[in-house]
N, C-alpha and C positions, 0 to 999 in steps of 0.2 A: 686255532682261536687266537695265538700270540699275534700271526699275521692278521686276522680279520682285525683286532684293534688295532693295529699299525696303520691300518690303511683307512680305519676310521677317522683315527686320529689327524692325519693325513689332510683327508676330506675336508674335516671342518677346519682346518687351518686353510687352505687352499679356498673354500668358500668364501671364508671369512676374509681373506685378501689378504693373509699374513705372508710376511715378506719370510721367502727361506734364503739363505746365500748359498751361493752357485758353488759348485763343486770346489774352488780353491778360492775363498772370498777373503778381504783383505780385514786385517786384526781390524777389529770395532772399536773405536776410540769413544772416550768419555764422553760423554750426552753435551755440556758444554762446549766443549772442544769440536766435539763434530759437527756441530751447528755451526762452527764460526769458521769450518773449515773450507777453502778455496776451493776443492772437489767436492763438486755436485754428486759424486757416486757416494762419497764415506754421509751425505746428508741424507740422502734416498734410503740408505742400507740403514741407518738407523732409525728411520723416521717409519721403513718400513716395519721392521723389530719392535717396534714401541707400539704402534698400532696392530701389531699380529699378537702383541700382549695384550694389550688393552680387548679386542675382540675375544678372544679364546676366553678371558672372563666370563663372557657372556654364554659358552661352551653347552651349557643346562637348558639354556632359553633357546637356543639354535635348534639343539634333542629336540626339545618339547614341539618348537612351532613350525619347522622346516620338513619333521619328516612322521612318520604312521604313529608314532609314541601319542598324541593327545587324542587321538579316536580310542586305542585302544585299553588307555588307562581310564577313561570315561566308560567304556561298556563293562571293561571290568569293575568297576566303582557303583555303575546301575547293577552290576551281578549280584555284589553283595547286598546291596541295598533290598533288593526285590526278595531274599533270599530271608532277607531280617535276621543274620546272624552277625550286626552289630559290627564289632573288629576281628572276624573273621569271614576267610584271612585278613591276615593283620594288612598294616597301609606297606610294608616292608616287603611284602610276601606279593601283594601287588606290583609295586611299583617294580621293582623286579624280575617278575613276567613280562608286563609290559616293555620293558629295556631290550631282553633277551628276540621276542616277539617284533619289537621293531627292529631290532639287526638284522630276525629273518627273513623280514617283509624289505628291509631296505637292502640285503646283498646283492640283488643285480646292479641297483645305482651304484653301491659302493666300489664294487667290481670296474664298472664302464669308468669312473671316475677316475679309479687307479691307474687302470691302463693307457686310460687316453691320455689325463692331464696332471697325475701324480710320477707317476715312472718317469714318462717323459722329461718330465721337469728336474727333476733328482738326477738323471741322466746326462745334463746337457744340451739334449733334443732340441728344446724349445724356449723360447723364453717367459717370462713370469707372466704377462700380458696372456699371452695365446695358452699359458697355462690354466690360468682364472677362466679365462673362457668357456675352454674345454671342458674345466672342472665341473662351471655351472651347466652346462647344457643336459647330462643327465638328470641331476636336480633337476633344474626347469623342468624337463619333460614328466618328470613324477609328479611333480604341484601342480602341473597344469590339467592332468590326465585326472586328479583327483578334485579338482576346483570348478564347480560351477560358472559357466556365463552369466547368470544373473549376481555371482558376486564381485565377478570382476567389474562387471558393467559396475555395479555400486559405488567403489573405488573410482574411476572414471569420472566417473557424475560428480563425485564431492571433490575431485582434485582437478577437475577442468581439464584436463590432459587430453591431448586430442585420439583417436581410437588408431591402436594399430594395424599394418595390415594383413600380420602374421601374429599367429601364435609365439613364436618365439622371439617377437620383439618386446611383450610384454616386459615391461621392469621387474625385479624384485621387491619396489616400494608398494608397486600396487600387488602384485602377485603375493606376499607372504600374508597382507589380511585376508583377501582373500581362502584362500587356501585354509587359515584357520577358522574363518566360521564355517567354511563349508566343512571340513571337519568335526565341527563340532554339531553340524546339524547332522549328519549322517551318523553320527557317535549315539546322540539325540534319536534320530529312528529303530537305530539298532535294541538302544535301551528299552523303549519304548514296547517294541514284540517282545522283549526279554520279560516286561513288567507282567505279561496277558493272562501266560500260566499260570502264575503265581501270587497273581488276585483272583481268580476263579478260585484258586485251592483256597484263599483266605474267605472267601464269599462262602463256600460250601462250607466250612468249617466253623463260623458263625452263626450261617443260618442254621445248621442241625443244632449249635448249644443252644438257641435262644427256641425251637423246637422242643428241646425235651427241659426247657426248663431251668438250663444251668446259666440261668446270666451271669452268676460272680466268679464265672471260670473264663479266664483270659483267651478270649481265642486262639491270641499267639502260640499261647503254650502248647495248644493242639497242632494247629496247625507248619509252626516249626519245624517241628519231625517229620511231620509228611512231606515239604518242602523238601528236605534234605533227603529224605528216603527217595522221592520221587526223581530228583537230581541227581542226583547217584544211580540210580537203577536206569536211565536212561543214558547215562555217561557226559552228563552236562558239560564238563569240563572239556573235553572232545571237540563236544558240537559247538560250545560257543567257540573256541579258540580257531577250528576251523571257517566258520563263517565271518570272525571277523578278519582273519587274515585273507579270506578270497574275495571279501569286501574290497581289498585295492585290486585286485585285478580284472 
């Protein structure tokens, strides 16, 4: 686990274009100073440092829009919803399925990414350029695999940009909207069959009180338990984590 976040951590530095210094890089001088300084490399080395801070800030928004975390926090969020048990699980108890769920779903990326264009780089190997590179091309290939033609076309259309003639030349300015709505429409289907069961059980639960008469007895109240008994007795927790994880593949 220690290593899987190291090389997490890795990843989105490396995405994010954060400048690492090479194996013996030279003492980093004061932010004034090295702006004003005759070497072009001590201005690069910090200019790159400063913008690999300023990005990694954004570290939660990268999670969220770059990789399987907004689908799956979305069906889990319809789960409880359809479910009507309110804050449970709590938002914490979620959001942390969801975390763990997208490391499982994202280890091969994270994997390919190490090998090819983090090691390397840390190494020696190669240089910061053909590091980045490398980095994003497993990315890419996930966002792309998971993203809609009809919404990249979208992107497209409102930015004039003329059409590529590969997949892999797509940008990231149009590829990460992308990639999020179509996300969040599939997030949206997923909820959607989630919803089916669990208004039928609220439909039957209704119609029989208002049937024998009991209108000032809250549906919910009946119907909750059976929810939960029926969810449980099928292993719901299982089946949804399973389908939405085989959802990216």
């Amino acid at each position: 686990m220690r290593r899987f976040l190291r090389c997490w951590g890795l990843t989105i530095a490396l995405a994010a274009a954060a400048g690492v210094a090479h194996a013996q890089p030279p003492a980093m001088p004061a932010l004034p100073e090295a702006l004003a300084a005759e070497e072009p490399e001590q201005v690069v080395m910090t200019l790159r440092i400063l913008l690999g801070l300023a990005v990694l800030s954004l570290a939660p928004a990268l999670l969220m829009t770059l990789t399987s975390f907004t689908r799956i926090v979305i069906v889990l969020s319809f789960l409880r919803s359809a479910l009507g048990t309110q804050q449970t699980p709590p938002n914490a108890v979620l959001v942390g399925l969801a975390l763990f769920l997208t490391l499982f779903v994202m280890h091969p990326v994270i994997d390919r990414i190490s090998s090819e264009g983090v090691a390397p780089y840390l190494e020696g190997e190669i240089g910061y350029d053909v590091a980045i590179e490398r980095s994003a091309g497993p990315l890419r290939e996930f966002m792309l695999a998971q993203t809609r033609e009809r919404d990249l076309a979208l992107f497209y259309e409102i930015s004039g940009a003329p059409r590529p003639a590969s997949p892999g030349e797509v940008p990231f300015h149009i590829l990460m909207p992308g990639f999020v709505i179509s996300e969040l429409k599939s997030a949206f289907q997923i909820g959607f069959v989630l919803f089916i069961p669990f208004l039928v059980i609220d439909l039957v639960v209704a119609g029989a009180l208002m049937s024998m008469g009991m209108l000032m007895v809250p549906p919910v109240m009946i119907s909750l338990p059976v929810k939960i008994l029926l969810f449980v007795m099928v292993d719901g927790w299982h089946l949804v984590t399973r389908s939405v994880v085989l959802s990216f593949t």
